[in-house]
Backbone as CSV, one residue per row, in Angstrom:
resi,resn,N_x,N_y,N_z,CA_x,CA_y,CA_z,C_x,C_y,C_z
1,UNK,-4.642,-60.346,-111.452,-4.595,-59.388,-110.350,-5.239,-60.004,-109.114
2,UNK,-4.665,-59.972,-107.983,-5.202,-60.128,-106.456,-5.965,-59.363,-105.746
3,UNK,-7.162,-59.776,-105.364,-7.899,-58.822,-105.002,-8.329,-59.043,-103.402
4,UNK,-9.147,-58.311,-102.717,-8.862,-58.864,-101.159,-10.448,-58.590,-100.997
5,UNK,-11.266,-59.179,-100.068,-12.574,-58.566,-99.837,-13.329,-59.530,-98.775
6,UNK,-14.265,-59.152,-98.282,-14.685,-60.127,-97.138,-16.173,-61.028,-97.588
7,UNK,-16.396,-61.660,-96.533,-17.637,-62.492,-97.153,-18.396,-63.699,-96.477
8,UNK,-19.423,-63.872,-96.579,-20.373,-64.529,-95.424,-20.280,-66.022,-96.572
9,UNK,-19.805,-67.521,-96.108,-20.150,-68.428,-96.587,-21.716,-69.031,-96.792
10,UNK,-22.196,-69.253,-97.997,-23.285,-69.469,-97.999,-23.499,-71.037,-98.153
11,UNK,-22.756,-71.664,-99.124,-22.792,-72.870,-99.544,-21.634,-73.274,-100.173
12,UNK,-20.853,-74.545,-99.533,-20.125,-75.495,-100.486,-20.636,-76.637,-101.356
13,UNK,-19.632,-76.811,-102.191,-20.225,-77.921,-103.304,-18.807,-78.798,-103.408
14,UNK,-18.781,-79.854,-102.976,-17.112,-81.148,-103.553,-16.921,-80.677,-104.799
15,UNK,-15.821,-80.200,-105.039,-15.029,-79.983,-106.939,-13.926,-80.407,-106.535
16,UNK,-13.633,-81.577,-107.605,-12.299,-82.390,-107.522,-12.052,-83.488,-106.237
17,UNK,-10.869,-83.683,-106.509,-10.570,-84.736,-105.131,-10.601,-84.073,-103.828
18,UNK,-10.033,-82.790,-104.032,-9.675,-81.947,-102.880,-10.235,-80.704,-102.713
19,UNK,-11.166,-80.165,-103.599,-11.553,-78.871,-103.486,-13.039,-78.476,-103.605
20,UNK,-13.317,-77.336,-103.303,-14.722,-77.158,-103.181,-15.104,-75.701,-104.492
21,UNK,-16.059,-75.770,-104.147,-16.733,-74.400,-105.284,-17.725,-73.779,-103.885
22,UNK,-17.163,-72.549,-103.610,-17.728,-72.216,-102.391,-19.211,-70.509,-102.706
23,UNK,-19.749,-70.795,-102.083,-21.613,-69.694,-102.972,-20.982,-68.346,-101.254
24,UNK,-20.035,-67.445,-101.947,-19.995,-66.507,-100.969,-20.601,-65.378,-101.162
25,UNK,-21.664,-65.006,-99.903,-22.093,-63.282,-100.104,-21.132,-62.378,-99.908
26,UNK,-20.028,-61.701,-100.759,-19.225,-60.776,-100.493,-19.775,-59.454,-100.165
27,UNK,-18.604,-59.040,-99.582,-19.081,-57.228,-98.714,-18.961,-56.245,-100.274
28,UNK,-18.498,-56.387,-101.551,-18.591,-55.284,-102.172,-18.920,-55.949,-103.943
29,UNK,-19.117,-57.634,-104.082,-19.844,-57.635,-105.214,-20.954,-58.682,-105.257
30,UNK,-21.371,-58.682,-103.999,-22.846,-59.380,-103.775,-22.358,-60.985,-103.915
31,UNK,-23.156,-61.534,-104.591,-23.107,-63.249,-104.288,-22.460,-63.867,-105.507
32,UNK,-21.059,-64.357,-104.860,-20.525,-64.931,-106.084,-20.014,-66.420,-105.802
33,UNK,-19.342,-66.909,-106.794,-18.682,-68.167,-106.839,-17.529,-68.566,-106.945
34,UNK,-16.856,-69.544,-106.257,-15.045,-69.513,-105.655,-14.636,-70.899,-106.161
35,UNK,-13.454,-71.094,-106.422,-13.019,-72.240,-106.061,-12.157,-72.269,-105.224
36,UNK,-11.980,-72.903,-104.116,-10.861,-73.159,-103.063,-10.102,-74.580,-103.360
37,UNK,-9.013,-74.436,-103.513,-8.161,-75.843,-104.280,-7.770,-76.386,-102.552
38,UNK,-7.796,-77.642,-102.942,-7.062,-78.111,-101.441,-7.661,-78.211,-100.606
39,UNK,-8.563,-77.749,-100.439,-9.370,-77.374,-98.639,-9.992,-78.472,-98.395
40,UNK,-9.595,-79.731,-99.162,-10.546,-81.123,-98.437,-9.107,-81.699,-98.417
41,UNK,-8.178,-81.415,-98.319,-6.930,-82.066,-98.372,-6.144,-81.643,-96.892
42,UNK,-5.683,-82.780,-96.364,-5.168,-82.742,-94.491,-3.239,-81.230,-95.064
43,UNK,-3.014,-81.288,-96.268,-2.182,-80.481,-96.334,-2.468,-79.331,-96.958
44,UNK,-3.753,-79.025,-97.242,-4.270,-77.770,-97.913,-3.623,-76.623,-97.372
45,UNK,-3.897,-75.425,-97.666,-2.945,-74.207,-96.500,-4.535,-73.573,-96.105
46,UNK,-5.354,-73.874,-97.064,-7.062,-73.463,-96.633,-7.530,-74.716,-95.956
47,UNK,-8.449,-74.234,-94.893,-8.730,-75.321,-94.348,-10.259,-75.611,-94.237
48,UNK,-10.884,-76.751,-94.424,-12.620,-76.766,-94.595,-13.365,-75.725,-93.271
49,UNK,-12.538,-76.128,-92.186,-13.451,-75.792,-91.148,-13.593,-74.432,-91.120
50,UNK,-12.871,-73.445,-92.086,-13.566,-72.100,-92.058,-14.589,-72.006,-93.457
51,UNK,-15.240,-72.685,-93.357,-16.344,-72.570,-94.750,-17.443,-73.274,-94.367
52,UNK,-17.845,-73.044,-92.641,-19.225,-73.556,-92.098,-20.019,-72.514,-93.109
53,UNK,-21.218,-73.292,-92.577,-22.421,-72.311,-93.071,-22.583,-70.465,-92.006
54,UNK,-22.315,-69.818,-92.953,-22.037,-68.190,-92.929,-21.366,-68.125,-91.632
55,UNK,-19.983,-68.983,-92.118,-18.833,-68.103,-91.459,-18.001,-67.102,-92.381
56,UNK,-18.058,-65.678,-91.607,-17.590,-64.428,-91.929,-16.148,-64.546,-92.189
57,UNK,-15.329,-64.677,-93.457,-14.417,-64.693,-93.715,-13.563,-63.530,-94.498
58,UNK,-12.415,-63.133,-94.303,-11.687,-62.252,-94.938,-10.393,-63.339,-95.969
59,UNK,-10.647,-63.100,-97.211,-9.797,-63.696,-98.423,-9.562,-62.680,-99.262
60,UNK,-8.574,-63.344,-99.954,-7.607,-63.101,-101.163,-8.211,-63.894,-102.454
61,UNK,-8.379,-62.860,-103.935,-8.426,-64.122,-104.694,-8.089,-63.542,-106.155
62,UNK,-8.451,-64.382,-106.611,-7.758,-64.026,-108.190,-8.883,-63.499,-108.962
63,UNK,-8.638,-61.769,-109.580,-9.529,-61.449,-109.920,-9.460,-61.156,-111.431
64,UNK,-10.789,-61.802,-112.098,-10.419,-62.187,-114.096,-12.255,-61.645,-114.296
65,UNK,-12.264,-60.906,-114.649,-13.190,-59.998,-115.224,-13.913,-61.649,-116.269
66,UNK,-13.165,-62.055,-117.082,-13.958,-62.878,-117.852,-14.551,-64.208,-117.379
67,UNK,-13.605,-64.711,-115.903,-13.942,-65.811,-114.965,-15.257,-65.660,-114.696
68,UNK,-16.229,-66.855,-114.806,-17.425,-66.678,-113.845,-17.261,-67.267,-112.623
69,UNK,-16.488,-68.548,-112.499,-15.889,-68.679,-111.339,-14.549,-68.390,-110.976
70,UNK,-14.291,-67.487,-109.586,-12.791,-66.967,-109.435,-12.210,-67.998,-108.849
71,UNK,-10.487,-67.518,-108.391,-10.108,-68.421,-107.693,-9.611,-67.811,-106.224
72,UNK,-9.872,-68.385,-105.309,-9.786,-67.680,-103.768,-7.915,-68.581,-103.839
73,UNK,-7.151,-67.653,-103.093,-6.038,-67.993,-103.103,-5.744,-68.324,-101.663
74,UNK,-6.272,-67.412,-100.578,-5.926,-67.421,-99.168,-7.180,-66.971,-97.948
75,UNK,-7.783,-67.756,-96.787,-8.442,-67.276,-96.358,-8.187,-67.423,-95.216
76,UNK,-8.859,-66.201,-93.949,-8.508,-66.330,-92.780,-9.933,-65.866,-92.453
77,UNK,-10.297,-66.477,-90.853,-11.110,-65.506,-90.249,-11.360,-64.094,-89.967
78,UNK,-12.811,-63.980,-90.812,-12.935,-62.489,-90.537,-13.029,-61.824,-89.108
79,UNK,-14.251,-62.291,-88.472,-14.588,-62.781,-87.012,-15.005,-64.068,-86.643
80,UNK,-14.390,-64.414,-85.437,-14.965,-66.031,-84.799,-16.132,-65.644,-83.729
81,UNK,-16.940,-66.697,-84.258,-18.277,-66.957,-82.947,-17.927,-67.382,-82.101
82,UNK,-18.201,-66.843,-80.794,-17.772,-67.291,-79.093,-18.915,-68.490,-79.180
83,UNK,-20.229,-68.336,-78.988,-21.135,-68.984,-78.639,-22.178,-69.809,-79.770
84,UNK,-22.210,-69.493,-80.847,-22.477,-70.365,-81.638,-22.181,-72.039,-82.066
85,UNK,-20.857,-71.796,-82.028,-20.535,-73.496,-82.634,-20.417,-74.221,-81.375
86,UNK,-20.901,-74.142,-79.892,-20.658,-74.603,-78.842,-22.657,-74.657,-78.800
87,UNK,-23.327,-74.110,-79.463,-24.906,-73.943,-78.430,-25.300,-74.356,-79.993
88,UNK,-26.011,-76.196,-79.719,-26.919,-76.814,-80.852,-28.091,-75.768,-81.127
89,UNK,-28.512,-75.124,-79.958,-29.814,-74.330,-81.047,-29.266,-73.173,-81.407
90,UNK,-28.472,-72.174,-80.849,-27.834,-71.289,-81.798,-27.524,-72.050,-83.585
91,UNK,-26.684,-73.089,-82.973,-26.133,-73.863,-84.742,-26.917,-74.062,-85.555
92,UNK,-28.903,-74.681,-85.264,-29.976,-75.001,-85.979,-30.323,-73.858,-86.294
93,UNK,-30.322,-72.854,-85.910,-30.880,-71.345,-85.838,-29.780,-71.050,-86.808
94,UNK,-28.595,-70.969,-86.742,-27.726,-70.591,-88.095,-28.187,-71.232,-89.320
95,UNK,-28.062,-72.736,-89.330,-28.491,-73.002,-90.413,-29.465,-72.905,-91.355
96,UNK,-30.367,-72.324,-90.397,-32.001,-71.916,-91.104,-31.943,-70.921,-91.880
97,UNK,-31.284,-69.997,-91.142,-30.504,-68.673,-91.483,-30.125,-68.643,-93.201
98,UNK,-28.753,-69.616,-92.976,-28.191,-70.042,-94.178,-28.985,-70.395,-95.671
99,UNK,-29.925,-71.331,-94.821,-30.565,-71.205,-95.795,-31.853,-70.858,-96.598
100,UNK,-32.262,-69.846,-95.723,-33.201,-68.369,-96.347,-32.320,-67.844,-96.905
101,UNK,-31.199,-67.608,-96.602,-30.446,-66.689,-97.457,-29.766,-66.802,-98.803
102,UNK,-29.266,-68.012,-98.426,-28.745,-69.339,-99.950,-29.866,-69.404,-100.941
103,UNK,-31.227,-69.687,-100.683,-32.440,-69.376,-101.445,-32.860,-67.980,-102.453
104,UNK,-32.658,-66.883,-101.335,-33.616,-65.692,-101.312,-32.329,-64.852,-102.475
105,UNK,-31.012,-64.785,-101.441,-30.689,-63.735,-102.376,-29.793,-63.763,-103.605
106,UNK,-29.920,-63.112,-104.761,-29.489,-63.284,-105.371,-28.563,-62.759,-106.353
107,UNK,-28.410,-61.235,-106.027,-27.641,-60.311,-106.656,-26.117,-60.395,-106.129
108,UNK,-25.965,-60.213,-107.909,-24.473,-60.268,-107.719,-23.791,-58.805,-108.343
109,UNK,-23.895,-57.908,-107.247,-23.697,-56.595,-107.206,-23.458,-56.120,-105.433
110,UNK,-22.995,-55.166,-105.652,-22.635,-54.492,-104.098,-24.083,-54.252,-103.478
111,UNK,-23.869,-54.813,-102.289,-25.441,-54.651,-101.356,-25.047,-54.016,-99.946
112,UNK,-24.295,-53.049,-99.534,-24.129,-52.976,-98.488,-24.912,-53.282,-97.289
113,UNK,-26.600,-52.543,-97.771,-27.577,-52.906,-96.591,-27.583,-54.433,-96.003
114,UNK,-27.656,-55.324,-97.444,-27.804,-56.702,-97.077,-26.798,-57.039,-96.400
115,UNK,-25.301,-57.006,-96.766,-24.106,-57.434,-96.018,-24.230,-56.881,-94.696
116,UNK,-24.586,-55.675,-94.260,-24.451,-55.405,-92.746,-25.574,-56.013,-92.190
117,UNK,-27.052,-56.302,-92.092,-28.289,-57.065,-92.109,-27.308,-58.565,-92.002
118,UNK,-26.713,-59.054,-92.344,-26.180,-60.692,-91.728,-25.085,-60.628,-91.137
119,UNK,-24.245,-59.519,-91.288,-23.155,-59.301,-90.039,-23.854,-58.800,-88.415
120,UNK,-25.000,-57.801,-89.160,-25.286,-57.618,-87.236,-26.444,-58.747,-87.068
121,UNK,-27.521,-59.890,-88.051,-27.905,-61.014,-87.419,-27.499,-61.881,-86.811
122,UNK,-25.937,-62.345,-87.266,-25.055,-63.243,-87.402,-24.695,-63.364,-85.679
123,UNK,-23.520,-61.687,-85.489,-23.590,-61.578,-84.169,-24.744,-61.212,-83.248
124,UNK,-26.061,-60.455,-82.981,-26.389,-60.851,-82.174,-26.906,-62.168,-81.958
125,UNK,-27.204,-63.353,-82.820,-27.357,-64.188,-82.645,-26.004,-65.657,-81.745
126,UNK,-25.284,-64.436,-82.065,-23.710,-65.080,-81.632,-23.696,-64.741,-79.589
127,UNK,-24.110,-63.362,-79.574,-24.071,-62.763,-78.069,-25.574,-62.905,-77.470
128,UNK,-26.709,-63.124,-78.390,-28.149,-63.486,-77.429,-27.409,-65.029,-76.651
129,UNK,-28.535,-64.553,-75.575,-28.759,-65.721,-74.483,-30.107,-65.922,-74.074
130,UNK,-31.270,-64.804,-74.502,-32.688,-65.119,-74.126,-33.122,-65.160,-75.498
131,UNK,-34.351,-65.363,-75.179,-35.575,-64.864,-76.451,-35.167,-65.696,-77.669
132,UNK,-34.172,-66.527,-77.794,-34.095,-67.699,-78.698,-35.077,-67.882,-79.531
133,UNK,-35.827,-68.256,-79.302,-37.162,-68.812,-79.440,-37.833,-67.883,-80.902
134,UNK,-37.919,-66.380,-80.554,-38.013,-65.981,-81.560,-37.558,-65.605,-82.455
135,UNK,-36.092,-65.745,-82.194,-34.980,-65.474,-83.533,-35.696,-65.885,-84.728
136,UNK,-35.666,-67.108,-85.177,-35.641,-66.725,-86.700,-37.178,-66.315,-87.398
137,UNK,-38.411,-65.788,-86.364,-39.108,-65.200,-86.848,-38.758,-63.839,-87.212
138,UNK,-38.005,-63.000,-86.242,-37.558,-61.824,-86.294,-36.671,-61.975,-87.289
139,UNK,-35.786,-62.995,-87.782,-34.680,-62.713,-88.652,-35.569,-62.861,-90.423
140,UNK,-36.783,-63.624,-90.183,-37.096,-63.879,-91.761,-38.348,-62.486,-91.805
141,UNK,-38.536,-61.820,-90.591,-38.921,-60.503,-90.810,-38.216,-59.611,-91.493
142,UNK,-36.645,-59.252,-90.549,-36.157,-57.732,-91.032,-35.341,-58.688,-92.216
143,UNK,-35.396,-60.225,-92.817,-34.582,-60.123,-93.996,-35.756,-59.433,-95.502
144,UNK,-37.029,-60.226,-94.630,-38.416,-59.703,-95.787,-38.184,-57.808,-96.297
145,UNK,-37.628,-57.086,-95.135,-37.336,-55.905,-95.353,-36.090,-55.586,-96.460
146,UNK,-35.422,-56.490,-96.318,-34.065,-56.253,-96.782,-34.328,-56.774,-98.516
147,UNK,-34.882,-58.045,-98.435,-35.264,-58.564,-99.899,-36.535,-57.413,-100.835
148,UNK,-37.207,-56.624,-100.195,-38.159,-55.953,-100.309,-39.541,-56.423,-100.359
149,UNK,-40.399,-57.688,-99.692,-41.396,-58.012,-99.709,-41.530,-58.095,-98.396
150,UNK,-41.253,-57.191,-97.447,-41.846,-56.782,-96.187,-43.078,-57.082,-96.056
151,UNK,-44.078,-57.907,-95.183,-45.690,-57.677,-95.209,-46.144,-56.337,-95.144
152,UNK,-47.504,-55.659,-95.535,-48.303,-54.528,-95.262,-48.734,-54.648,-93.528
153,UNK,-47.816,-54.313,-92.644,-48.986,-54.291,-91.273,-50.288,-53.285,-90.848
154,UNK,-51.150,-53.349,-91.739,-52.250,-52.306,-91.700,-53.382,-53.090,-90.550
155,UNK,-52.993,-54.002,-89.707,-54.071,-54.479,-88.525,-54.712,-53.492,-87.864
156,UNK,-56.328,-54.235,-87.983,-56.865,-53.264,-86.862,-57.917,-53.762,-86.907
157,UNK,-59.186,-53.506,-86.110,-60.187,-53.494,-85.946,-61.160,-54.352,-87.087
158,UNK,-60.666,-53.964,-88.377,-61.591,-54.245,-89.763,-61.310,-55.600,-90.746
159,UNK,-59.440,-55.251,-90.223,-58.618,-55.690,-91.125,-57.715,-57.322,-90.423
160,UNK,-58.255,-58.212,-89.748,-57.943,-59.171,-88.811,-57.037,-60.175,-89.222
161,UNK,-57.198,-60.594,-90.662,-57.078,-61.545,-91.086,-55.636,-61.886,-92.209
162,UNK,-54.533,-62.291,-92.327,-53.313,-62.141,-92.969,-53.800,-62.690,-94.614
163,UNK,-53.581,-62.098,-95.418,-53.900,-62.585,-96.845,-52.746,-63.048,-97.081
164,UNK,-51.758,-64.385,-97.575,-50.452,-64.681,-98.095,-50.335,-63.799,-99.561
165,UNK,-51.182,-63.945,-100.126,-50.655,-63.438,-101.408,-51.114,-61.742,-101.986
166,UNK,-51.777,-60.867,-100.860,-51.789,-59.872,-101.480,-51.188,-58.924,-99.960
167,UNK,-50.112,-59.970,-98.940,-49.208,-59.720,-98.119,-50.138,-58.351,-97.656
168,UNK,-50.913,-58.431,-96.735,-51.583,-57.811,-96.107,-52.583,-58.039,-95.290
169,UNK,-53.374,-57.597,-94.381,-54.085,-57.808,-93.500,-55.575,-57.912,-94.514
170,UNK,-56.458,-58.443,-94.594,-57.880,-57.900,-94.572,-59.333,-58.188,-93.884
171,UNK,-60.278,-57.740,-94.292,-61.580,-58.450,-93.532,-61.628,-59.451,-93.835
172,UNK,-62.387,-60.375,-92.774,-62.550,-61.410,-92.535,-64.057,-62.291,-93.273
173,UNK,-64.748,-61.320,-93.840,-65.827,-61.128,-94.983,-65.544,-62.334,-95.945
174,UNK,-65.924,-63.887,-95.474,-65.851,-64.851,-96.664,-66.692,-64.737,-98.074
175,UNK,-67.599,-63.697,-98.190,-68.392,-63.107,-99.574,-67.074,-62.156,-100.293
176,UNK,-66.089,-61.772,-99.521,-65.271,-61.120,-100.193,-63.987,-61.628,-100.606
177,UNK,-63.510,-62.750,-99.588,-62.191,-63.419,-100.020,-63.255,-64.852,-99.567
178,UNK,-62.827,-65.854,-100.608,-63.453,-66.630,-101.293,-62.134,-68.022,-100.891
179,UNK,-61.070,-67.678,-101.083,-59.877,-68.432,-100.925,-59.238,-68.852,-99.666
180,UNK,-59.089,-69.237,-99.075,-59.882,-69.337,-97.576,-58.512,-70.102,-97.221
181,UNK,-57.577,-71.155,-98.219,-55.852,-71.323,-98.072,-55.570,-70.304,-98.219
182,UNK,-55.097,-68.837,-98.339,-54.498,-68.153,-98.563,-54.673,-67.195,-97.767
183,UNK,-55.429,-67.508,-96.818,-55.659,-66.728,-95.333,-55.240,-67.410,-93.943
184,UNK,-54.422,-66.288,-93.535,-54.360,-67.106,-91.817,-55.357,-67.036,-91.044
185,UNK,-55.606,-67.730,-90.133,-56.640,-67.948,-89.079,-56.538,-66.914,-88.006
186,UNK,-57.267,-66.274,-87.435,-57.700,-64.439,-86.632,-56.008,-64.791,-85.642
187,UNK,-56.098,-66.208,-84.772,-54.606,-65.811,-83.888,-53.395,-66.322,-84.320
188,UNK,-53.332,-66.610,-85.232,-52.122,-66.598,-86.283,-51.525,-64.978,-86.606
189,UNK,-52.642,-64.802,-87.297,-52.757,-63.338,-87.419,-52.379,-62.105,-86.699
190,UNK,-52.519,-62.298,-85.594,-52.590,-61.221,-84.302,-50.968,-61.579,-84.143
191,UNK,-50.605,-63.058,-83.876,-49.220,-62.542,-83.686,-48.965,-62.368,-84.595
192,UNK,-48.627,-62.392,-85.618,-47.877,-62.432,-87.035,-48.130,-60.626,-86.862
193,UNK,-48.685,-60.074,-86.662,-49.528,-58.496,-86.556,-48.290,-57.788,-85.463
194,UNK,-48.293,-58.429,-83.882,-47.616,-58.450,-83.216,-45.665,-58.595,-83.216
195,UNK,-45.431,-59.336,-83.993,-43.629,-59.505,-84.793,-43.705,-58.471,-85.765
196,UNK,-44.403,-58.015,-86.607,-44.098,-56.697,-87.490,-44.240,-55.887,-86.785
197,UNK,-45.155,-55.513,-85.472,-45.263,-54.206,-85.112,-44.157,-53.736,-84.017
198,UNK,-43.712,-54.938,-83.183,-41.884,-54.509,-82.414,-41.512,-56.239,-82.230
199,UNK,-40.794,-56.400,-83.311,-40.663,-58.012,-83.224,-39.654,-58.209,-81.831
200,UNK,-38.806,-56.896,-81.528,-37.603,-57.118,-80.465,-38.290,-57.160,-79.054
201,UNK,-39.663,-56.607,-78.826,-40.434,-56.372,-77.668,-42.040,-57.383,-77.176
202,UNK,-41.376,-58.309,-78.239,-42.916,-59.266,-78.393,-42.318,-59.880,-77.136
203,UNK,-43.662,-60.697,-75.930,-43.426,-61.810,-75.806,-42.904,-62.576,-76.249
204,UNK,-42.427,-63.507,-75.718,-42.203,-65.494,-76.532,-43.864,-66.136,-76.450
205,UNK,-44.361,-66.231,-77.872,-45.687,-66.606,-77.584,-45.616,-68.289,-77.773
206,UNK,-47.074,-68.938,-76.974,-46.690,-70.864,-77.069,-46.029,-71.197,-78.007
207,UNK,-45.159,-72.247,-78.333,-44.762,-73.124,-79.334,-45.837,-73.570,-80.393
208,UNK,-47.076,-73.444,-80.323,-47.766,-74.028,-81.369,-47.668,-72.425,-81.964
209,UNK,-48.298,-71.433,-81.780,-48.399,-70.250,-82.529,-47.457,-69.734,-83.322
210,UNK,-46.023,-69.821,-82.239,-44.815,-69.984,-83.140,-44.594,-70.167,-84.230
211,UNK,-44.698,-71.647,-83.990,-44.348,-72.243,-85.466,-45.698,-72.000,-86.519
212,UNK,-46.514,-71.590,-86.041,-47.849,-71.125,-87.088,-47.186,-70.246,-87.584
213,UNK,-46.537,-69.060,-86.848,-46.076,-68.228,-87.358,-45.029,-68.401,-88.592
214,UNK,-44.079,-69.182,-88.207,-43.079,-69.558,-88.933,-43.392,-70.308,-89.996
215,UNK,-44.120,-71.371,-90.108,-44.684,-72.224,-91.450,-45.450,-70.908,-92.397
216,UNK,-46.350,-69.896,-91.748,-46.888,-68.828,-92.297,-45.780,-68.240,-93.290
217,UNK,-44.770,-67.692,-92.702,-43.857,-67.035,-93.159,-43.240,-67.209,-94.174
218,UNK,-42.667,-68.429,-93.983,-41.988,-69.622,-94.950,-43.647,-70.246,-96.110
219,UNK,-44.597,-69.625,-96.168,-45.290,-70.114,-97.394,-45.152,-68.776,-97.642
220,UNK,-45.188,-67.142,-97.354,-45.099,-66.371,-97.772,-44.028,-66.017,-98.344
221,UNK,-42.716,-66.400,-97.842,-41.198,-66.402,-99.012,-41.863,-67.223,-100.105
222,UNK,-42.408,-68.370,-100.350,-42.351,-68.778,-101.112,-43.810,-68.388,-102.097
223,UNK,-44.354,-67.790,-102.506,-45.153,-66.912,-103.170,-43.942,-65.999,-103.698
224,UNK,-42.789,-65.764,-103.428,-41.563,-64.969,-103.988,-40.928,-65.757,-104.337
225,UNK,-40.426,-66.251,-104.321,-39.274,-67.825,-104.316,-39.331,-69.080,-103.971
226,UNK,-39.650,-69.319,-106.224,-39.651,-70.751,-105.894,-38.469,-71.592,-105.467
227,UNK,-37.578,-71.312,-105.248,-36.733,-72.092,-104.331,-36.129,-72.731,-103.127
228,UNK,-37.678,-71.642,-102.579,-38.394,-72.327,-101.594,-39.103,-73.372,-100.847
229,UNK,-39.662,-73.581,-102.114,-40.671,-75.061,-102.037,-39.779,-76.986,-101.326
230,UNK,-38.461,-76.342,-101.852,-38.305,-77.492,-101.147,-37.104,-77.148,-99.889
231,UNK,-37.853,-76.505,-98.992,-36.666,-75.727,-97.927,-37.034,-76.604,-96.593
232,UNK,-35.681,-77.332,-96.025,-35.950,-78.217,-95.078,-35.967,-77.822,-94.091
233,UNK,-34.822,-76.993,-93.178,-33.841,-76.506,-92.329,-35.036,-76.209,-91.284
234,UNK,-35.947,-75.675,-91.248,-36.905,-75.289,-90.488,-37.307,-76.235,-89.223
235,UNK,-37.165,-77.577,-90.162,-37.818,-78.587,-89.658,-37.552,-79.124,-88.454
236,UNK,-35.904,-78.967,-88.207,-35.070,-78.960,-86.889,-35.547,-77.935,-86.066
237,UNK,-35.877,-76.510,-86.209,-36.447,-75.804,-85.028,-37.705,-76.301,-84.189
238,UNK,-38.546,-76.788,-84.891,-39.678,-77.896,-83.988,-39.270,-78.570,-82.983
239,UNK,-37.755,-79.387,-83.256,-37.470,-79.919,-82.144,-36.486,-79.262,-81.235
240,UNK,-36.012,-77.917,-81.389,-34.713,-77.157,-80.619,-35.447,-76.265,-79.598
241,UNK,-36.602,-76.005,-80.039,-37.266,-74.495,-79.226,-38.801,-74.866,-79.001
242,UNK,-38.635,-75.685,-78.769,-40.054,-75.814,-77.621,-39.988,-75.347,-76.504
């Protein structure tokens, strides 16, 4: 039976001379696995260049209840990016994207929240023209929402200090937290305090805090996911958004 459904590319893999095994987040059974025959071949009728990293595609494929991998028969663009594949830091900023997400998620079940969460990141990241800079703090925020390990933002007065592993603010009392890696430093903190409390209305704070922020973040996915530990993609924003 042929089945039709849409879907954010997450990852290809070379299978065969000519074909790939493609890691798609679909719109109605979460994250599955494809084979596309041909699509490295100049006469394929599929063609590679729609299987960038999370391009939104609408396909056809062969659907076998006992298959763990299906077979995609036909694909076309779901929507095309105006401004993405033309703007290098939009493209580094996708790929980072890609792969928090290639990492993090993992259900292979209907997620609607998640599927609309990378269709509306996807495009405004497609139609922004300012505030660059803080995209993918804001994006590995509202995805922390979406995966369900959101931080606790309880900042205030008492509570200064970011704990990584009990994802919350606390005192700054070294007789009480003892572990002293597993705490951010007071202005790390404040912004990191500052992106949870209206990440869309923050300043752009310096490039060093930034990326404090962001290395912060990215050790806090990974206290969730070890498949984290060896996540590169980041490493290019150091040099795109200074």
């Amino acid at each position: 039976m042929i089945a039709n459904t849409q879907g954010f590319v997450l990852r290809t893999i070379p299978y065969s001379e000519s074909s790939v095994i493609a890691k798609i987040f679909t719109q109605h059974n979460g994250l599955q696995s494809f084979i596309i025959k041909g699509v490295r071949s100049a006469k394929g009728r599929n063609k590679q260049n729609m299987l960038q990293p999370l391009s939104y595609i609408d396909f056809t494929f062969y659907q076998n209840s006992k298959a763990e991998i299906k077979y995609i028969k036909e694909i076309k663009p779901a929507k095309q990016w105006h401004s993405i594949p033309f703007d290098c830091t939009k493209t580094s900023i996708l790929f980072f994207m890609t792969e928090l997400l290639y990492k993090t998620v993992r259900e292979e079940e209907e997620n609607h929240t998640m599927f609309a969460h990378i269709l509306n990141s996807v495009s405004a990241l497609d139609e922004q023209n300012e505030a660059l800079a803080n995209f993918p703090i804001t994006f590995m925020i509202s995805t922390a929402k979406q995966l369900g390990i959101i931080p606790l933002n309880n900042y205030d007065n008492q509570h200064t200090i970011f704990s990584m592993h009990e994802g919350r603010f606390v005192n700054d009392n070294p007789l009480v937290y003892t572990k002293q890696q597993t705490l951010l430093n007071k202005d790390t903190s404040l912004v990191l305090h500052l992106y949870l409390s209206s990440a869309s209305l923050i300043p752009t704070p310096p490039f060093a805090l930034r990326m404090a922020v962001l290395t912060a973040l990215l050790d806090y996915y990974k206290i969730h996911f070890n498949d984290l530990h060896d996540f590169q993609s980041h490493l290019i924003l150091h040099q795109v958004l200074q």
